[in-house]
C-alpha positions as CSV (number, residue, x, y, z in Angstrom):
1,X,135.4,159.2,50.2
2,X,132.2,158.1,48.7
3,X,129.6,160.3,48.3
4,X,125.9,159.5,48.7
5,X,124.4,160.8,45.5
6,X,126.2,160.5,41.8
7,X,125.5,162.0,38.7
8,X,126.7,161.2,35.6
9,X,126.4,163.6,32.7
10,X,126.1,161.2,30.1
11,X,125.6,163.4,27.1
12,X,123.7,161.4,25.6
13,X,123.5,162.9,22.0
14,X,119.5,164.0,21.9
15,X,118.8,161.1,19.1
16,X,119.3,158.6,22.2
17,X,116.8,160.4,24.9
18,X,114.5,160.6,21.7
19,X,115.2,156.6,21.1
20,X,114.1,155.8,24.7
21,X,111.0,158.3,24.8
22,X,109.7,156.2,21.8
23,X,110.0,153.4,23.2
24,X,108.6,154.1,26.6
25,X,105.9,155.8,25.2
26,X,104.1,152.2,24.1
27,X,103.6,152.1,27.6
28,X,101.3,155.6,28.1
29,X,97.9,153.7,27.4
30,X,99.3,151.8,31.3
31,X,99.7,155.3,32.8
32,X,97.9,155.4,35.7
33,X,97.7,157.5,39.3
34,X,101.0,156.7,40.7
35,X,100.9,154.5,44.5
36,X,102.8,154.9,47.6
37,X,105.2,152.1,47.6
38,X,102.9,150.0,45.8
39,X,100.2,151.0,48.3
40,X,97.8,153.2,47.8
41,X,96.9,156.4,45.6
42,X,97.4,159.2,48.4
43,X,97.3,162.6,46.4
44,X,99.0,164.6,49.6
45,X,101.8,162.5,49.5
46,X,102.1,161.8,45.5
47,X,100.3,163.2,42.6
48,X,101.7,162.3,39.5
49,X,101.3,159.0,36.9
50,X,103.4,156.1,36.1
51,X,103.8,153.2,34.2
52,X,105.9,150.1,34.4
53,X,108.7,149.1,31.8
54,X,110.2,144.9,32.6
55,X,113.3,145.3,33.5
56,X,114.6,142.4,30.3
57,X,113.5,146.0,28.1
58,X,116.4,147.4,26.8
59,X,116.4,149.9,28.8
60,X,116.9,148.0,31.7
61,X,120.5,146.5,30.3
62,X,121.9,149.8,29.4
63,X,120.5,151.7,32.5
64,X,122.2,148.5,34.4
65,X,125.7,149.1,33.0
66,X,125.6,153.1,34.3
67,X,124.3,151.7,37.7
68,X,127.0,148.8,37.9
69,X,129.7,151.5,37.2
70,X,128.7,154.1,39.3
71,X,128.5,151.6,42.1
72,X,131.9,149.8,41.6
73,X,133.4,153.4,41.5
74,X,131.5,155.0,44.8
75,X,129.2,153.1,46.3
76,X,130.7,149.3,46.5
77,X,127.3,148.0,47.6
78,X,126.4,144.5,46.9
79,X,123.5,144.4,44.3
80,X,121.5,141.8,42.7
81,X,118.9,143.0,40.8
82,X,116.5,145.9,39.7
83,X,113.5,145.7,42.2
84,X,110.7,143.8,41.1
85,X,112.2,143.7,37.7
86,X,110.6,146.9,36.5
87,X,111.5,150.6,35.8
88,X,108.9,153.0,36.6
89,X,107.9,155.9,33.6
90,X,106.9,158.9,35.9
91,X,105.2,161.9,34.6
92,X,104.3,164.7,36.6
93,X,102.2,167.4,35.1
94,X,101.4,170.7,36.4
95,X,100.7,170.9,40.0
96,X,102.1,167.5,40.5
97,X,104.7,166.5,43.2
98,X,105.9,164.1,45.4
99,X,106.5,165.0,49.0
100,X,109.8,164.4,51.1
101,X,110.2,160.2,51.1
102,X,113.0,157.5,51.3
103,X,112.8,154.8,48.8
104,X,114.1,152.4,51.7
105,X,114.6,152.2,55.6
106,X,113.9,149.9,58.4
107,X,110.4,149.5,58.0
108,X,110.5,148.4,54.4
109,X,113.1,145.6,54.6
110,X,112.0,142.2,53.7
111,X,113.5,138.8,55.3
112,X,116.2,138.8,52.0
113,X,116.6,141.7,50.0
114,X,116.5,145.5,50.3
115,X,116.5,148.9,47.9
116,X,120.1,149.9,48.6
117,X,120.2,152.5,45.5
118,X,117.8,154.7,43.8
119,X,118.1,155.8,39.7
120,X,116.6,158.5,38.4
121,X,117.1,159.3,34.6
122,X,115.7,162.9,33.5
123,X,114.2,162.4,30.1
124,X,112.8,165.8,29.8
125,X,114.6,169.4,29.2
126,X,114.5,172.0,31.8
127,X,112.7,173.9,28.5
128,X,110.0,171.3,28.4
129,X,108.9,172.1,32.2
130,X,108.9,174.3,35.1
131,X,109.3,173.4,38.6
132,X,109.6,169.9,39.2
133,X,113.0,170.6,40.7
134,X,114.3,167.2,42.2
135,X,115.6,167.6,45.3
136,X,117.8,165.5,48.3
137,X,119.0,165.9,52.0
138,X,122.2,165.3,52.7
139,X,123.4,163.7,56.3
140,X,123.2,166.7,57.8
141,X,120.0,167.5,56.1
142,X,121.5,170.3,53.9
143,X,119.3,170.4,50.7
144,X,121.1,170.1,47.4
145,X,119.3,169.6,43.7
146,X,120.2,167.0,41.2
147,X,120.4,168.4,37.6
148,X,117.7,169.2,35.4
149,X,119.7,168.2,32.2
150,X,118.2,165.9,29.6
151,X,120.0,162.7,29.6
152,X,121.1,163.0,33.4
153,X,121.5,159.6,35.3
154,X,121.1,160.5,39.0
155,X,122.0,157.3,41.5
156,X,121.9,157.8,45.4
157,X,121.5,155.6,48.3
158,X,117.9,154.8,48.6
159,X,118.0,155.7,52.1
160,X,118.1,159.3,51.5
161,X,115.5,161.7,51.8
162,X,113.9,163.1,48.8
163,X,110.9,165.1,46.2
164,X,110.0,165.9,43.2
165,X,108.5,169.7,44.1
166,X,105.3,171.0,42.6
167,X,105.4,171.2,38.4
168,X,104.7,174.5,37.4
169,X,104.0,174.3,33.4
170,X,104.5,171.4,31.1
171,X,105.5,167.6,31.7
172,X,108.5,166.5,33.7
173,X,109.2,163.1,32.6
174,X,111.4,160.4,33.8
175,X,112.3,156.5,34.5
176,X,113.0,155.7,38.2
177,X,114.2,152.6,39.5
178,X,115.2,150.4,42.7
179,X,118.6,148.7,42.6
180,X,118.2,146.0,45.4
181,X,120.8,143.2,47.4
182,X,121.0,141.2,50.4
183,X,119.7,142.6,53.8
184,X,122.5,144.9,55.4
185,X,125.0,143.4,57.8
């Protein structure tokens, strides 16, 4: 039976999650108020900043070979591509959330292509924040939160409701990104 979030404990020894903070760091002085699916800034909905990292980074390979195996092993969806060919650097300081949201569903399907999963990869320690606790309903709308651990790769079906609940102290940091294939039949 497949289930409709996965988490990998990667264990990624700490000299790694350091190795990727670097890098994505070159890409603060781009931090901006995040948007509502590319939108608009709407601070009820979503109040923290992001920046965007291409897809050809790195990054992008090796967060594609975690996503490629997690979906050959549970999800057996048909995927092309990372949306838009980015990866979005999220930080969400104190009092920063973002409200209950599905990163795909009818009304966001184009003519081709939709989101089909989600990736979240937690870059910060549960020491280095407070809060910020991501969390999902399942089916039956039972909530259940995804690990706080450094290093944790979170995929789920991007038609499941999520947040990011308020940040108490310190920064929660993270990459997110949209795994996307051909329209649902």
């Amino acid at each position: 039976m497949a289930n409709l979030t996965c988490w990998h404990m990667t264990e990624l020894p700490t000299e790694i999650v350091e190795i990727i903070e670097r890098d994505v760091q070159k890409y603060d002085e781009y931090t901006k108020d995040s948007e509502v699916r590319g939108e608009q800034v709407d601070k009820v909905i979503r109040n923290s900043r992001n920046s965007w990292i291409p897809s050809s980074n790195w990054i992008g390979g090796w967060l594609w070979y975690y996503i490629d195996r997690i979906n050959r092993e549970n999800f057996c969806y048909d995927l092309t591509d990372i949306d838009a060919c980015t990866i979005q650097y999220t930080q969400y300081g104190p009092g920063q959330f973002y409200n209950w949201h599905q990163d795909e569903g009818l009304e966001g399907l184009d003519k081709e292509k939709c989101r089909k999963l989600s990736v979240v990869l937690q870059l910060s320690s549960p020491e280095e924040y407070t809060g910020g606790e991501f969390q999902l309903l399942n089916e039956r709308s039972h909530l259940y939160m995804a690990p706080k651990k450094r290093g944790t790769l979170i995929v789920f079906d991007s038609r499941t409701r999520h947040r990011v609940r308020p940040v108490h102290s310190g920064i929660r940091k993270s990459l997110v990104g949209w795994i996307v294939g051909p329209r649902w039949r």
